[in-house]
N, C-alpha and C positions, 0 to 999 in steps of 0.2 A: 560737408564743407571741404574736406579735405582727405584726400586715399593715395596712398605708395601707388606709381603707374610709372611701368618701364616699358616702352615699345617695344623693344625685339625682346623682353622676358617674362612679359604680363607681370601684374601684381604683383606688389615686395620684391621685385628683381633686385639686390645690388647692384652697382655699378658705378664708375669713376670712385677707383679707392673706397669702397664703403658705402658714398653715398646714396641716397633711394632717390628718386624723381617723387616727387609730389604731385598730384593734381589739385590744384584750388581753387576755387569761384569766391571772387569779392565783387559785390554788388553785380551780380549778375554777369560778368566777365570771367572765365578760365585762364588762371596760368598755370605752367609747369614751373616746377621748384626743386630742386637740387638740395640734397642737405646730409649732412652725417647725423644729426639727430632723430631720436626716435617719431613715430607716429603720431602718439600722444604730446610729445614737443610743440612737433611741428600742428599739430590742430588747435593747442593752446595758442600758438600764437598766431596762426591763420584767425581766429575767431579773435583776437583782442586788436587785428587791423581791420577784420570786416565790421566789426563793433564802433571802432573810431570813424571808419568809412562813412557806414552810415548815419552817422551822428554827425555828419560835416555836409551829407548829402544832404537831408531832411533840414541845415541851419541854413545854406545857400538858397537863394533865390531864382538864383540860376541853373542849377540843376548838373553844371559841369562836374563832369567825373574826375576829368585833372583838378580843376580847382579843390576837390573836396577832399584825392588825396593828397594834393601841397596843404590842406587844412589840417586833415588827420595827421597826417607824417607830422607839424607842429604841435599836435595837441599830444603825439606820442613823444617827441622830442622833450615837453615842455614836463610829461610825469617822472622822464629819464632823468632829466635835471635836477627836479626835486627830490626824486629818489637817491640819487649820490651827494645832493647836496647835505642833506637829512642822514645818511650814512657818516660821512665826512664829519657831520657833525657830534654822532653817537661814539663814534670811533676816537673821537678827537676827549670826550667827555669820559670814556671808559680810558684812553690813557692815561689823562690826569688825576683819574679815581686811583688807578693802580700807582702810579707815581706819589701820591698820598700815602696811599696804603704803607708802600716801601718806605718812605721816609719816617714814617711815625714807627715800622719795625727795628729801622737800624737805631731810632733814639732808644726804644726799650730793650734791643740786646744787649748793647753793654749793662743793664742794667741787672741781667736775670744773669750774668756771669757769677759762678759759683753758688749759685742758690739751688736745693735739693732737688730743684724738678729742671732741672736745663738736660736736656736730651744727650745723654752720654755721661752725666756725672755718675757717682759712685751709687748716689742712692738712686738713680733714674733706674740701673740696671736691672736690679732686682722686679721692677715692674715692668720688664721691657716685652710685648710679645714677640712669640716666636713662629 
């Protein structure tokens, strides 16, 4: 699917700061691709647009190759949406967990002031490790 190709350095050449050239075939078409990410990267994600590719190719009737990547590119756009949406929302659920967390601590600190196990009092020390 996908191999490091630099004209003037053959295979894995660096070039442009870092970057490697790519060679990739989506449906049956070859591009070159530029990228500072590794091989294994850039394969992963040459195969999850040739995937979406052909999944838009095989849905149209028509057979066009633009329309199926304006399909893909939507159906790639629409799992990026969800996936931050669905983040956003885990993010948003774990601050409120913590924010709980904290408020239910500061009601029971004053509470554990001067009791034999508060971290630092006289009798904590003697069990303190070292």
């Amino acid at each position: 699917m996908s191999r490091p190709y630099d004209q003037i350095n053959g295979p894995n050449a660096p070039s442009d700061h870092g970057k490697k050239t790519y060679e990739l075939n989506f449906a049956g078409l070859t591009y070159k691709l530029k990228s500072s990410h590794d091989q294994a990267t850039v394969q992963e994600l040459a195969q999850i647009v040739d995937q979406k590719l052909q999944q838009a190719l095989s849905t149209l009737k028509s057979g066009s190759y633009q329309s199926a990547a304006v399909l893909a590119a939507l159906n790639i756009a629409e799992e990026l949406i969800t996936l931050r949406r669905n983040a956003i929302e885990a993010l948003d659920r774990l601050e409120n967990r913590t924010q709980r967390l904290l408020d239910a601590q500061a009601k029971v600190r004053p509470q554990l002031k001067g009791t034999p196990h508060e971290p630092g009092s006289d009798e904590d020390k003697s069990t303190q490790a070292f």
